[in-house]
N, C-alpha and C positions, 0 to 999 in steps of 0.2 A: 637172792641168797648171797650177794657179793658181799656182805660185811661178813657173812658166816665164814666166806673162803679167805677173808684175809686174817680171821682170828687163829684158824686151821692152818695157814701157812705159819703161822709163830708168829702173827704181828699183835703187838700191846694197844692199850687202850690211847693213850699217848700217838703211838703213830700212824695209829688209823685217823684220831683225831686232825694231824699234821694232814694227811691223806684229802680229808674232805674240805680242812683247810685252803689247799694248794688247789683241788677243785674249784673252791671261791673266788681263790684271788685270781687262778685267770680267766672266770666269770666275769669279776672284776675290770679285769683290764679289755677285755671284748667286749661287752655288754652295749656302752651306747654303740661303736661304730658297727656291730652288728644290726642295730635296729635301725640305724642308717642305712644299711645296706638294704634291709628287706623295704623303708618305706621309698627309697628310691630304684629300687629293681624288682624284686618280685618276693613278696612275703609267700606266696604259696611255697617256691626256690627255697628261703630261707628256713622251711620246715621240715624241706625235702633233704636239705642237706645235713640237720641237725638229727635228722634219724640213720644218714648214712653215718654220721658221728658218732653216735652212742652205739652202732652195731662195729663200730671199730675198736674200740673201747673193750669192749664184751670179748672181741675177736683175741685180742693182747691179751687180757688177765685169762683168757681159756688156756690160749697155747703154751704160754709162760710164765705163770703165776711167780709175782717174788713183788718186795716193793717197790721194786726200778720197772717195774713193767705196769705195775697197780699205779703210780704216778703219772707214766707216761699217757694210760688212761683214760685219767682225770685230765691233764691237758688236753684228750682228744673231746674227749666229752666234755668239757669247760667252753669250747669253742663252738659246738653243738646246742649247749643248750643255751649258751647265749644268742645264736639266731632265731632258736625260736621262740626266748622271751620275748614279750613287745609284740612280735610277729602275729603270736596265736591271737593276742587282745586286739590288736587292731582289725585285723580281719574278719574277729565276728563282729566286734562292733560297727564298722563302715559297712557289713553286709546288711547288718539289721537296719544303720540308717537309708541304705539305698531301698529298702522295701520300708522307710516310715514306720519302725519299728524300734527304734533304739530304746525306748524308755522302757524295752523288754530285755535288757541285760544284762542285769542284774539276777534275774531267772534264769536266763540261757546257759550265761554264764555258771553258775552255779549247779545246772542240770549237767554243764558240762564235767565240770571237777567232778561233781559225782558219781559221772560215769568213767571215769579215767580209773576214779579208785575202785570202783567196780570190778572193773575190769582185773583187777585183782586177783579176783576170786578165780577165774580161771588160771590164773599165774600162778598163785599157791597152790593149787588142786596138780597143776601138770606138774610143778615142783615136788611134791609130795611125792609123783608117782614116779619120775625121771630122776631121781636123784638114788634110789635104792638101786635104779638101771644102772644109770651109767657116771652115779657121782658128781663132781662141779661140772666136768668135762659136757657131758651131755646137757645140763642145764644151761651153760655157757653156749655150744653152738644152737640151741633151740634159741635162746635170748637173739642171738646176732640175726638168726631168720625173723624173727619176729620185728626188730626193727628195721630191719630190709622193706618188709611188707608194708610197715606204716607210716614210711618213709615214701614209697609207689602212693599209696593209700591217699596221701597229700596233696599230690598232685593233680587231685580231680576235684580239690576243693574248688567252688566256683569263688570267683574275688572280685571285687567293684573295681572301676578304675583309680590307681592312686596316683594321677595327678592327670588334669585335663591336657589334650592332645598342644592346646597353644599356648601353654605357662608350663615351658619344659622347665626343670629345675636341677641340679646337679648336685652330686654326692654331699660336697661339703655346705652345700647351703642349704639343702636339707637336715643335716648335723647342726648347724649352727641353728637353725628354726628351732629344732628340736628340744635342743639344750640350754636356746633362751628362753623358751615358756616355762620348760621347769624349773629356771632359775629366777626367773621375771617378774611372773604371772603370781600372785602372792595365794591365790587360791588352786591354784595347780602347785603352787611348792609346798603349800601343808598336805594337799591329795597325797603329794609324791614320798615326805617324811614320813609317813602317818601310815601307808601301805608299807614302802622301805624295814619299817622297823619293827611291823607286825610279821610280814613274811617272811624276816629272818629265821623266825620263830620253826617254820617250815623242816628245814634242817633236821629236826630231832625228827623226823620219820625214819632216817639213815641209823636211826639207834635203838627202834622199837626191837630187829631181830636179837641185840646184843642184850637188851631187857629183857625177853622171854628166855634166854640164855644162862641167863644171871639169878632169875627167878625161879630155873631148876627146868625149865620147860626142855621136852627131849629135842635133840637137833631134830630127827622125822618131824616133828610134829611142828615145830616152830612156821613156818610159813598158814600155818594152819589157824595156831593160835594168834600171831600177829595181824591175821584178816579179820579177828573181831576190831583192833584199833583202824582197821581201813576202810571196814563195814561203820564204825562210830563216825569217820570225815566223810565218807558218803551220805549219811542222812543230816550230817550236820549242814553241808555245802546244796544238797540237797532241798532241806529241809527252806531255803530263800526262796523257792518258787511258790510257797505256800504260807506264808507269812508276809502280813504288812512288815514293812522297813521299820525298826525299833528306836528309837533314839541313842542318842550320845549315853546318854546314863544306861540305860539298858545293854548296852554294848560293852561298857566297861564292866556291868553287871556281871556278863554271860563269861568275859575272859577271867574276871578273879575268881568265876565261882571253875572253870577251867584250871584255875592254877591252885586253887586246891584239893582237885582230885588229883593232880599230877603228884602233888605232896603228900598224899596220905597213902600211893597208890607205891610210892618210894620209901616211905615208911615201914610198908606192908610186907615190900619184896616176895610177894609170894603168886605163885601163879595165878591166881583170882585177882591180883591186881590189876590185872589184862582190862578188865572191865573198866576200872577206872580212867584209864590212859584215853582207852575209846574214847567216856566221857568228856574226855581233856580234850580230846583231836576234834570229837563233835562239836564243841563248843566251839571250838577255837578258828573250826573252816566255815563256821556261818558266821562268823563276824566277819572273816577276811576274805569271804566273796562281798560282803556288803561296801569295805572298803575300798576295795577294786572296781566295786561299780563308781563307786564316790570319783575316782578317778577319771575315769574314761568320761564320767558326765562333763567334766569342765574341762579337757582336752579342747583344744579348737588346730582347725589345718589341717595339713595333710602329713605333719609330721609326729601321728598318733603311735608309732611303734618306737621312734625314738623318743617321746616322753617317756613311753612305759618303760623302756629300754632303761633310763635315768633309774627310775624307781628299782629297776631289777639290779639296775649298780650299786645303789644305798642299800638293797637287802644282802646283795654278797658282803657289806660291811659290817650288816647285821649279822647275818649269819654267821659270820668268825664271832660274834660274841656268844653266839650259842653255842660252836665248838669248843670255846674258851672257856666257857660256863663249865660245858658235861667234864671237861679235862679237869678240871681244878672243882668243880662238887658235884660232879653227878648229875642225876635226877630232882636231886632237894634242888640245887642250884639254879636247873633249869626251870623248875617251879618259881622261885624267887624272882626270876628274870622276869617270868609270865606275868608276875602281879606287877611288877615294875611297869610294864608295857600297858598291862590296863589304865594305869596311872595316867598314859599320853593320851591326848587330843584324837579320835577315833573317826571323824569326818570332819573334813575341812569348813569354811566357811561359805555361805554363796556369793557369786558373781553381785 
């Protein structure tokens, strides 16, 4: 409900926008050498710390809401969730190749987002019921416990060895491994373009509560109503574990016919456009687990969370283009973007 609190403090659309902006750029500026950090010390660490980050985050905008505190925030969480970009993909992926499994993750993966959004539903349900209690206040310090817990929660993930005991390797030259494949590797730089500029896309979930807001939906009910769009990226991300892999054309298929439900759903502005939005996020997360797989498959080394870490740094560049979108048209706008994006190259080439 954090966009809701910073509407409610007097903040515009404008500098909320500024807000998730500044979150990006210093995503941006973290991003590889965090994923340096986790593939040369401990990705499990790097996840653990990223949740001690966003419960920090939570901790600031509880106790003193304003937008010098809403920013200082996003810095903490910018630095949070760039360790555990990269981090999360590498780890399942090297777990799955260590048990001969990897050609399974693109389902894994995909069961995983779906359960992350899932997990929603319990989020909106206790927000519904915590918020008549005890207003932001109480929703804010339950948020900061919750990622305490799965922050501990992390650290019992089991993790492969990432790097053999007699080819030590050191910070920086794991960074430079890292950031010449994505630069080098000519089918790891379309992987890494090609996810970068679809996940951008991601962003607009920080705006679904201000759309059900917009569309007349009551504040009570709003986390209620925006769990059908969460419930839509869950069966969408989902929905990879149970489908052959589509093609190139199918894929650009699934995003335009995404981009214009998001347009007719903006047109509509009425609370039954909920549904349509769904439609938009469903679509839109079973292409971009497919692409993420496309990734990881042509990854080679041991510096798999600083590639992905690259891609997470071209999506914060994407991502300001979808804040820059909603500020300057809205919903149409970001529709517009969407078809635009179909238009790109959707999986790379092979080896």
């Amino acid at each position: 409900m954090y966009a809701l609190l910073f509407t409610d403090t007097g903040l515009g659309d404008g500098q909320i926008s500024l807000l998730f902006a500044l979150w990006a750029g210093v995503g941006l500026l973290a991003e590889v050498p965090t994923g340096a950090l986790a593939d040369r010390f401990s990705r499990r660490g790097a996840l653990f710390a990223a949740g001690v980050s966003q419960a920090v985050a939570f901790a600031l905008w509880t106790a003193a809401p304003g937008i010098w505190v809403f920013a200082a925030g996003f810095v903490v969480w910018g630095i949070g969730g760039a360790l555990s970009s990269g981090a999360l993909e590498a780890l399942l992926y090297d777990g799955l190749a260590a048990a001969g499994a990897e050609d399974r993750y693109a389902r894994v993966s995909g069961q995983v987002d779906a359960a992350g959004l899932i997990a929603q539903i319990p989020a909106a349900g206790a927000a519904v019921v915590l918020f008549p209690l005890g207003g932001y206040a109480l929703v804010g310090w339950v948020s900061v416990g919750i990622c305490l817990c799965a922050a501990l929660l992390a650290l019992r993930l089991d993790a492969p060895e990432q790097t053999a005991p007699d080819e030590p390797r050191g910070y920086f030259a794991t960074l430079a491994d890292g950031i010449g494949q994505a630069a080098r590797v000519p089918v790891v730089r379309t992987a890494v373009l090609t996810l970068a500029g679809l996940a951008g896309l991601d962003a607009i979930d920080e705006y679904f509560p201000i759309l059900a807001a917009d569309w007349h939906v009551p504040i009570g009910l709003n986390p209620l109503v925006t769990l059908v769009v969460t419930l839509g990226g869950a069966a969408g991300a989902g929905l990879v574990a149970y489908t052959r892999t589509p093609g190139a054309s199918v894929q650009v298929g699934l995003l335009a016919g995404a981009a214009a439900a998001l347009a007719v759903a903006g047109v509509l502005r009425l609370p039954a456009g909920i549904v349509l939005v769904a439609l938009f996020y469903g679509l839109y997360r079973y292409v971009l687990v497919l692409v993420d797989a496309r990734l990881q498959q042509v990854i080679e080394g041991a510096s798999r969370a600083t590639v992905t870490s690259v891609a997470a740094l071209a999506t914060e560049v994407s991502a300001l283009a979808l804040f820059g979108a909603w500020a300057a048209g809205g919903v149409l706008l970001v529709a517009a973007l969407t078809l635009l994006l179909a238009a790109a190259p959707l999986v790379g080439g092979r080896r």
